[in-house]
C-alpha positions in Angstrom: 0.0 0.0 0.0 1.2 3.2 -1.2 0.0 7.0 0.1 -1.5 7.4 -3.1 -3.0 4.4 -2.9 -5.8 6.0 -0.8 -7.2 9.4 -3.1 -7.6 5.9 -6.1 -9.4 4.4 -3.1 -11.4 7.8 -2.8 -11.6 8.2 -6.6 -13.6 5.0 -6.4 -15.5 5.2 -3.4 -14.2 2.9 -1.7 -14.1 3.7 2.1 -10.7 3.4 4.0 -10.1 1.6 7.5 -7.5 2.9 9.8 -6.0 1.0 13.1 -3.8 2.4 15.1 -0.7 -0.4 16.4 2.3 -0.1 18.6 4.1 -3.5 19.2 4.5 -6.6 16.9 1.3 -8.1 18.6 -1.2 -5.2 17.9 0.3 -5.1 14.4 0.0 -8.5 13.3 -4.2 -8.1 14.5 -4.9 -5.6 13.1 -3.2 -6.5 9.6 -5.2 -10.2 9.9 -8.3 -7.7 10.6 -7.8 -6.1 6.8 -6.9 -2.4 7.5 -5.6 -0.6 5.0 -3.3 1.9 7.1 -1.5 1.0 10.2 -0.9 4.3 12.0 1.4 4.2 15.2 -0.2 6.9 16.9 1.2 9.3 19.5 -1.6 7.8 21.3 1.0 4.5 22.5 1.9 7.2 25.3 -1.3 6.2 27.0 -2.1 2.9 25.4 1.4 1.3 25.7 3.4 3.3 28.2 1.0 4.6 30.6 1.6 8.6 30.2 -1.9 10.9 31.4 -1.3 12.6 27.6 0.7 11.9 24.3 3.2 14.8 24.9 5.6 12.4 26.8 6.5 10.4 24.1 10.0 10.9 22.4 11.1 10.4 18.5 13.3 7.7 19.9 10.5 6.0 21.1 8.1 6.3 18.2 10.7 4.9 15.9 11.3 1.9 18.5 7.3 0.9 18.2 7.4 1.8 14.6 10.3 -0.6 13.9 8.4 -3.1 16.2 5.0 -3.2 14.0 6.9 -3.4 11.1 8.2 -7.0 12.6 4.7 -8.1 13.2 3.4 -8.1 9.8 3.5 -11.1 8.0 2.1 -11.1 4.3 4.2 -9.9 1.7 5.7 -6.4 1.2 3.4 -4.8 -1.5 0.5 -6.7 0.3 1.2 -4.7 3.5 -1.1 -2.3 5.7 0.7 1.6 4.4 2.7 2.1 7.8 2.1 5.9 8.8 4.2 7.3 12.1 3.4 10.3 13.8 5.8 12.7 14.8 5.6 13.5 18.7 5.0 16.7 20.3 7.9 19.0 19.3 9.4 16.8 17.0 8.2 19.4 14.0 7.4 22.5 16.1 10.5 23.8 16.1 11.9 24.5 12.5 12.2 22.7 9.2 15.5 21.1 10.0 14.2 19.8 12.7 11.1 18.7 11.2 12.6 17.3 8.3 15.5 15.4 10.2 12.9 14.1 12.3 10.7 12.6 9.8 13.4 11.2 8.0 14.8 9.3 10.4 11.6 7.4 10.8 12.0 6.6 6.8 15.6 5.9 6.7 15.3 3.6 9.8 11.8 2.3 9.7 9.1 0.6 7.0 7.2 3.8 7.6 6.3 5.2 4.7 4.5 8.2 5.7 4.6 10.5 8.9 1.2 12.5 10.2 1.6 15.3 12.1 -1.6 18.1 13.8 -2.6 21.6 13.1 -2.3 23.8 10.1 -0.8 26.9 12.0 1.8 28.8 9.8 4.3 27.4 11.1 2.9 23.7 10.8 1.8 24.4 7.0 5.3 25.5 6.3 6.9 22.3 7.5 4.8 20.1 5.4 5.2 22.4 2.6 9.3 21.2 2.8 8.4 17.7 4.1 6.8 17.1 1.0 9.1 18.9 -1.1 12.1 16.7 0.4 9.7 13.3 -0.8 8.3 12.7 2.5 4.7 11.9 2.6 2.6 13.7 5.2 -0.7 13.1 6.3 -2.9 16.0 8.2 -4.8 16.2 11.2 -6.7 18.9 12.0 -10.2 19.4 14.7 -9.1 18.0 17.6 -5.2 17.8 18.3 -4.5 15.7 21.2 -1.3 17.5 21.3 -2.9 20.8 22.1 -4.1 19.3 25.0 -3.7 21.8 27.4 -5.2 24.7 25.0 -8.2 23.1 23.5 -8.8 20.3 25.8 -10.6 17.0 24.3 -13.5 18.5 23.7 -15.2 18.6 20.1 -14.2 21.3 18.2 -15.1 23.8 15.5 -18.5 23.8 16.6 -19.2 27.7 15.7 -19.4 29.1 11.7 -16.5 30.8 12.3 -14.1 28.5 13.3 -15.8 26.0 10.9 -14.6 28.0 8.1 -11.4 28.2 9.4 -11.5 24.4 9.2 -12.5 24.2 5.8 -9.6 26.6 5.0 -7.1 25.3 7.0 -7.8 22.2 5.4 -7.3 23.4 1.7 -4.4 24.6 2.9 -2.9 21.4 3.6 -4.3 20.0 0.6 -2.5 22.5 -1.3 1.1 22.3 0.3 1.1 18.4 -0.8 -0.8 16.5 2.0 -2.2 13.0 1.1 -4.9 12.9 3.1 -5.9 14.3 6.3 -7.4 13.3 10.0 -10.6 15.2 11.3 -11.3 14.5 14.7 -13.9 15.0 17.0 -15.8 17.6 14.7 -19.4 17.8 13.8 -20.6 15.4 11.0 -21.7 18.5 8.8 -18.7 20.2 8.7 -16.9 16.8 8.2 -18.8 16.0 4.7 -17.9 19.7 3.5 -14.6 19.1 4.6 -14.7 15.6 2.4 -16.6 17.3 -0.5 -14.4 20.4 -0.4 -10.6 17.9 -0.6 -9.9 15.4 -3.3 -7.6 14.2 -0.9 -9.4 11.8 1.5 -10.5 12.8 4.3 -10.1 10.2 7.5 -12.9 11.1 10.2 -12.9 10.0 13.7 -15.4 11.1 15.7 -16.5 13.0 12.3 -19.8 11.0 11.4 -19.7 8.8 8.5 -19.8 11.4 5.9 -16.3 11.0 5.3 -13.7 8.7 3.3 -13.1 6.8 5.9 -12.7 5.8 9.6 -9.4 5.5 12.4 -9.4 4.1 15.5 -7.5 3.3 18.6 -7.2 -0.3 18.3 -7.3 -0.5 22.4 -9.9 1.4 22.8 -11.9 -0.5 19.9 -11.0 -4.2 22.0 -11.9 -2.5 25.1 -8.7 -2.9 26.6 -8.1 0.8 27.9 -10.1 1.6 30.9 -11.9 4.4 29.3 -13.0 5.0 25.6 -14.1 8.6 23.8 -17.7 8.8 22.9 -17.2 8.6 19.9 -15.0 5.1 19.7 -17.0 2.6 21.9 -15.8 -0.8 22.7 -16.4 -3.5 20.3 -16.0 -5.8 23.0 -15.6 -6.0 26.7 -11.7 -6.9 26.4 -10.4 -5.9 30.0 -12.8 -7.8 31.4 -12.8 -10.7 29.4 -9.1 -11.1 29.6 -8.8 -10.3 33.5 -11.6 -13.4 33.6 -9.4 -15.6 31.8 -5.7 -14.9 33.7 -7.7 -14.9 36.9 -8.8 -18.4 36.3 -5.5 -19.3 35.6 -4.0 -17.8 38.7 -6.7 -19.2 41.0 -6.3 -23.2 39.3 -2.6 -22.6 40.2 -2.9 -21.6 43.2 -5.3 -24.1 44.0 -3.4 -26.8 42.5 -6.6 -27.2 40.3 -6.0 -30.2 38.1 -6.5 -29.3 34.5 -10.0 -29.0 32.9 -10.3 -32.0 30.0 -8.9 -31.2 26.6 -6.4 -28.8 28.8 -3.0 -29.9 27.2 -0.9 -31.2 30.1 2.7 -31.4 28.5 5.5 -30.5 31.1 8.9 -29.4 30.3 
Protein backbone atom coordinates (compact mmCIF):
# COMPACT_ATOMS: atom_id res chain seq x y z
CA UNK A 1 0.00 0.00 0.00
CA UNK A 2 1.19 3.19 -1.22
CA UNK A 3 0.02 6.98 0.09
CA UNK A 4 -1.50 7.39 -3.11
CA UNK A 5 -3.02 4.38 -2.94
CA UNK A 6 -5.77 5.95 -0.85
CA UNK A 7 -7.16 9.37 -3.06
CA UNK A 8 -7.63 5.94 -6.13
CA UNK A 9 -9.35 4.43 -3.13
CA UNK A 10 -11.43 7.84 -2.77
CA UNK A 11 -11.59 8.21 -6.62
CA UNK A 12 -13.58 5.04 -6.40
CA UNK A 13 -15.46 5.16 -3.39
CA UNK A 14 -14.21 2.92 -1.66
CA UNK A 15 -14.10 3.65 2.05
CA UNK A 16 -10.75 3.39 4.01
CA UNK A 17 -10.11 1.59 7.54
CA UNK A 18 -7.48 2.88 9.77
CA UNK A 19 -5.99 1.04 13.10
CA UNK A 20 -3.78 2.39 15.08
CA UNK A 21 -0.75 -0.40 16.40
CA UNK A 22 2.32 -0.11 18.63
CA UNK A 23 4.12 -3.49 19.18
CA UNK A 24 4.48 -6.61 16.90
CA UNK A 25 1.32 -8.07 18.60
CA UNK A 26 -1.16 -5.23 17.87
CA UNK A 27 0.33 -5.10 14.36
CA UNK A 28 0.03 -8.47 13.27
CA UNK A 29 -4.21 -8.07 14.54
CA UNK A 30 -4.86 -5.61 13.06
CA UNK A 31 -3.16 -6.48 9.60
CA UNK A 32 -5.18 -10.21 9.91
CA UNK A 33 -8.32 -7.66 10.56
CA UNK A 34 -7.75 -6.14 6.78
CA UNK A 35 -6.93 -2.42 7.52
CA UNK A 36 -5.57 -0.62 5.04
CA UNK A 37 -3.32 1.94 7.08
CA UNK A 38 -1.49 1.02 10.17
CA UNK A 39 -0.85 4.25 12.02
CA UNK A 40 1.40 4.20 15.24
CA UNK A 41 -0.17 6.95 16.93
CA UNK A 42 1.20 9.33 19.46
CA UNK A 43 -1.59 7.81 21.30
CA UNK A 44 0.97 4.54 22.54
CA UNK A 45 1.89 7.15 25.29
CA UNK A 46 -1.33 6.24 26.98
CA UNK A 47 -2.09 2.92 25.42
CA UNK A 48 1.39 1.30 25.73
CA UNK A 49 3.41 3.28 28.25
CA UNK A 50 1.00 4.60 30.57
CA UNK A 51 1.59 8.64 30.24
CA UNK A 52 -1.95 10.89 31.36
CA UNK A 53 -1.32 12.64 27.62
CA UNK A 54 0.69 11.95 24.26
CA UNK A 55 3.17 14.84 24.95
CA UNK A 56 5.63 12.44 26.84
CA UNK A 57 6.52 10.40 24.12
CA UNK A 58 9.97 10.91 22.44
CA UNK A 59 11.11 10.42 18.54
CA UNK A 60 13.30 7.67 19.88
CA UNK A 61 10.46 5.97 21.15
CA UNK A 62 8.08 6.35 18.22
CA UNK A 63 10.72 4.91 15.85
CA UNK A 64 11.26 1.89 18.49
CA UNK A 65 7.29 0.91 18.21
CA UNK A 66 7.36 1.85 14.61
CA UNK A 67 10.27 -0.63 13.93
CA UNK A 68 8.43 -3.12 16.17
CA UNK A 69 4.98 -3.16 14.03
CA UNK A 70 6.92 -3.37 11.06
CA UNK A 71 8.19 -7.01 12.61
CA UNK A 72 4.72 -8.09 13.15
CA UNK A 73 3.37 -8.05 9.78
CA UNK A 74 3.51 -11.05 8.04
CA UNK A 75 2.10 -11.12 4.33
CA UNK A 76 4.20 -9.90 1.68
CA UNK A 77 5.66 -6.41 1.20
CA UNK A 78 3.42 -4.83 -1.54
CA UNK A 79 0.53 -6.67 0.30
CA UNK A 80 1.21 -4.71 3.55
CA UNK A 81 -1.10 -2.29 5.73
CA UNK A 82 0.71 1.60 4.45
CA UNK A 83 2.71 2.05 7.82
CA UNK A 84 2.09 5.87 8.80
CA UNK A 85 4.16 7.28 12.07
CA UNK A 86 3.42 10.33 13.80
CA UNK A 87 5.84 12.71 14.80
CA UNK A 88 5.65 13.51 18.67
CA UNK A 89 5.00 16.72 20.34
CA UNK A 90 7.92 18.98 19.33
CA UNK A 91 9.44 16.78 16.99
CA UNK A 92 8.17 19.42 14.02
CA UNK A 93 7.38 22.51 16.12
CA UNK A 94 10.50 23.75 16.08
CA UNK A 95 11.86 24.46 12.50
CA UNK A 96 12.23 22.74 9.20
CA UNK A 97 15.47 21.13 10.00
CA UNK A 98 14.19 19.80 12.68
CA UNK A 99 11.05 18.66 11.20
CA UNK A 100 12.63 17.30 8.33
CA UNK A 101 15.46 15.38 10.15
CA UNK A 102 12.87 14.08 12.29
CA UNK A 103 10.70 12.60 9.83
CA UNK A 104 13.40 11.21 7.95
CA UNK A 105 14.77 9.27 10.45
CA UNK A 106 11.64 7.44 10.75
CA UNK A 107 11.97 6.58 6.78
CA UNK A 108 15.58 5.93 6.67
CA UNK A 109 15.29 3.58 9.83
CA UNK A 110 11.79 2.34 9.74
CA UNK A 111 9.10 0.63 7.05
CA UNK A 112 7.21 3.77 7.57
CA UNK A 113 6.27 5.18 4.74
CA UNK A 114 4.51 8.23 5.71
CA UNK A 115 4.60 10.53 8.95
CA UNK A 116 1.17 12.49 10.23
CA UNK A 117 1.59 15.33 12.11
CA UNK A 118 -1.56 18.11 13.85
CA UNK A 119 -2.62 21.57 13.10
CA UNK A 120 -2.33 23.77 10.09
CA UNK A 121 -0.83 26.88 11.95
CA UNK A 122 1.76 28.82 9.76
CA UNK A 123 4.34 27.42 11.05
CA UNK A 124 2.86 23.68 10.82
CA UNK A 125 1.83 24.41 7.01
CA UNK A 126 5.28 25.53 6.32
CA UNK A 127 6.87 22.28 7.54
CA UNK A 128 4.82 20.14 5.40
CA UNK A 129 5.24 22.35 2.58
CA UNK A 130 9.32 21.18 2.77
CA UNK A 131 8.36 17.70 4.07
CA UNK A 132 6.84 17.13 0.98
CA UNK A 133 9.13 18.92 -1.12
CA UNK A 134 12.14 16.68 0.38
CA UNK A 135 9.74 13.26 -0.76
CA UNK A 136 8.34 12.66 2.54
CA UNK A 137 4.65 11.87 2.60
CA UNK A 138 2.62 13.69 5.17
CA UNK A 139 -0.71 13.14 6.34
CA UNK A 140 -2.94 15.97 8.17
CA UNK A 141 -4.82 16.15 11.16
CA UNK A 142 -6.69 18.90 12.00
CA UNK A 143 -10.20 19.39 14.65
CA UNK A 144 -9.09 17.99 17.58
CA UNK A 145 -5.18 17.76 18.34
CA UNK A 146 -4.54 15.69 21.21
CA UNK A 147 -1.26 17.53 21.29
CA UNK A 148 -2.88 20.75 22.07
CA UNK A 149 -4.09 19.31 24.96
CA UNK A 150 -3.68 21.84 27.45
CA UNK A 151 -5.20 24.70 24.98
CA UNK A 152 -8.17 23.11 23.52
CA UNK A 153 -8.81 20.26 25.84
CA UNK A 154 -10.55 16.99 24.33
CA UNK A 155 -13.49 18.54 23.70
CA UNK A 156 -15.20 18.63 20.06
CA UNK A 157 -14.21 21.31 18.25
CA UNK A 158 -15.13 23.84 15.48
CA UNK A 159 -18.50 23.80 16.56
CA UNK A 160 -19.19 27.74 15.66
CA UNK A 161 -19.36 29.10 11.67
CA UNK A 162 -16.49 30.75 12.34
CA UNK A 163 -14.11 28.46 13.29
CA UNK A 164 -15.82 25.97 10.91
CA UNK A 165 -14.64 27.98 8.13
CA UNK A 166 -11.44 28.17 9.36
CA UNK A 167 -11.45 24.40 9.15
CA UNK A 168 -12.49 24.20 5.76
CA UNK A 169 -9.65 26.60 4.99
CA UNK A 170 -7.08 25.28 7.00
CA UNK A 171 -7.82 22.22 5.37
CA UNK A 172 -7.26 23.41 1.69
CA UNK A 173 -4.39 24.60 2.87
CA UNK A 174 -2.95 21.44 3.62
CA UNK A 175 -4.26 19.95 0.61
CA UNK A 176 -2.50 22.45 -1.30
CA UNK A 177 1.09 22.34 0.35
CA UNK A 178 1.07 18.37 -0.83
CA UNK A 179 -0.82 16.47 2.03
CA UNK A 180 -2.23 12.99 1.08
CA UNK A 181 -4.90 12.90 3.09
CA UNK A 182 -5.89 14.31 6.27
CA UNK A 183 -7.38 13.26 9.99
CA UNK A 184 -10.61 15.16 11.30
CA UNK A 185 -11.26 14.50 14.69
CA UNK A 186 -13.85 15.00 17.02
CA UNK A 187 -15.81 17.63 14.70
CA UNK A 188 -19.40 17.78 13.78
CA UNK A 189 -20.62 15.42 11.00
CA UNK A 190 -21.74 18.50 8.76
CA UNK A 191 -18.65 20.17 8.73
CA UNK A 192 -16.92 16.75 8.20
CA UNK A 193 -18.78 16.02 4.71
CA UNK A 194 -17.93 19.70 3.46
CA UNK A 195 -14.63 19.12 4.61
CA UNK A 196 -14.68 15.56 2.39
CA UNK A 197 -16.61 17.32 -0.54
CA UNK A 198 -14.39 20.37 -0.42
CA UNK A 199 -10.61 17.87 -0.61
CA UNK A 200 -9.85 15.38 -3.33
CA UNK A 201 -7.62 14.24 -0.94
CA UNK A 202 -9.39 11.75 1.46
CA UNK A 203 -10.49 12.81 4.30
CA UNK A 204 -10.12 10.23 7.46
CA UNK A 205 -12.90 11.13 10.19
CA UNK A 206 -12.92 9.98 13.69
CA UNK A 207 -15.45 11.13 15.72
CA UNK A 208 -16.47 12.98 12.28
CA UNK A 209 -19.81 10.97 11.38
CA UNK A 210 -19.70 8.75 8.53
CA UNK A 211 -19.76 11.39 5.91
CA UNK A 212 -16.33 11.04 5.33
CA UNK A 213 -13.71 8.66 3.34
CA UNK A 214 -13.06 6.77 5.94
CA UNK A 215 -12.70 5.81 9.58
CA UNK A 216 -9.40 5.49 12.41
CA UNK A 217 -9.38 4.05 15.55
CA UNK A 218 -7.47 3.35 18.61
CA UNK A 219 -7.18 -0.32 18.31
CA UNK A 220 -7.28 -0.49 22.37
CA UNK A 221 -9.90 1.38 22.77
CA UNK A 222 -11.94 -0.47 19.94
CA UNK A 223 -10.98 -4.17 22.03
CA UNK A 224 -11.95 -2.48 25.06
CA UNK A 225 -8.66 -2.90 26.62
CA UNK A 226 -8.08 0.76 27.87
CA UNK A 227 -10.07 1.56 30.94
CA UNK A 228 -11.91 4.42 29.32
CA UNK A 229 -12.96 5.01 25.62
CA UNK A 230 -14.06 8.59 23.84
CA UNK A 231 -17.65 8.76 22.91
CA UNK A 232 -17.23 8.63 19.87
CA UNK A 233 -15.02 5.07 19.66
CA UNK A 234 -17.00 2.60 21.94
CA UNK A 235 -15.76 -0.81 22.67
CA UNK A 236 -16.43 -3.55 20.27
CA UNK A 237 -15.95 -5.77 23.01
CA UNK A 238 -15.57 -6.04 26.74
CA UNK A 239 -11.67 -6.86 26.42
CA UNK A 240 -10.42 -5.92 30.01
CA UNK A 241 -12.83 -7.78 31.40
CA UNK A 242 -12.79 -10.75 29.41
CA UNK A 243 -9.14 -11.06 29.56
CA UNK A 244 -8.81 -10.29 33.53
CA UNK A 245 -11.64 -13.41 33.61
CA UNK A 246 -9.39 -15.62 31.78
CA UNK A 247 -5.72 -14.87 33.74
CA UNK A 248 -7.67 -14.94 36.91
CA UNK A 249 -8.77 -18.43 36.31
CA UNK A 250 -5.53 -19.34 35.56
CA UNK A 251 -3.96 -17.83 38.71
CA UNK A 252 -6.71 -19.21 41.02
CA UNK A 253 -6.25 -23.17 39.30
CA UNK A 254 -2.57 -22.58 40.21
CA UNK A 255 -2.89 -21.60 43.18
CA UNK A 256 -5.27 -24.07 44.00
CA UNK A 257 -3.43 -26.81 42.47
CA UNK A 258 -6.60 -27.20 40.27
CA UNK A 259 -5.99 -30.16 38.06
CA UNK A 260 -6.50 -29.32 34.45
CA UNK A 261 -10.03 -29.02 32.85
CA UNK A 262 -10.33 -32.03 29.98
CA UNK A 263 -8.90 -31.18 26.63
CA UNK A 264 -6.35 -28.80 28.82
CA UNK A 265 -3.04 -29.85 27.21
CA UNK A 266 -0.90 -31.24 30.05
CA UNK A 267 2.72 -31.42 28.48
CA UNK A 268 5.48 -30.49 31.14
CA UNK A 269 8.88 -29.35 30.29
Amino acid sequence: MRPSDLTYFKQKGKPIAVLTAWDSLSAALAEAAGADVLLIGDSLAMVALGHATTLPVSLDQMLHHTQAVARGLTTLPANQPLLVCDLPFLSYQCGEDLAVAAAGRLLKESSAAAVKLEGAEPEVVAVIDRLVRMGIPVMGHLGLTPQAVHRLGYRRQATDAISQERLIEQACALEQKGCFSLVLEHVPSELACRVQQALTIPVIGIGAGDGCDGQVRVTADLLGLTAKQPPFSPALVDGRRLFIDALKGWVNQTRNHTPPTKGENTQTD
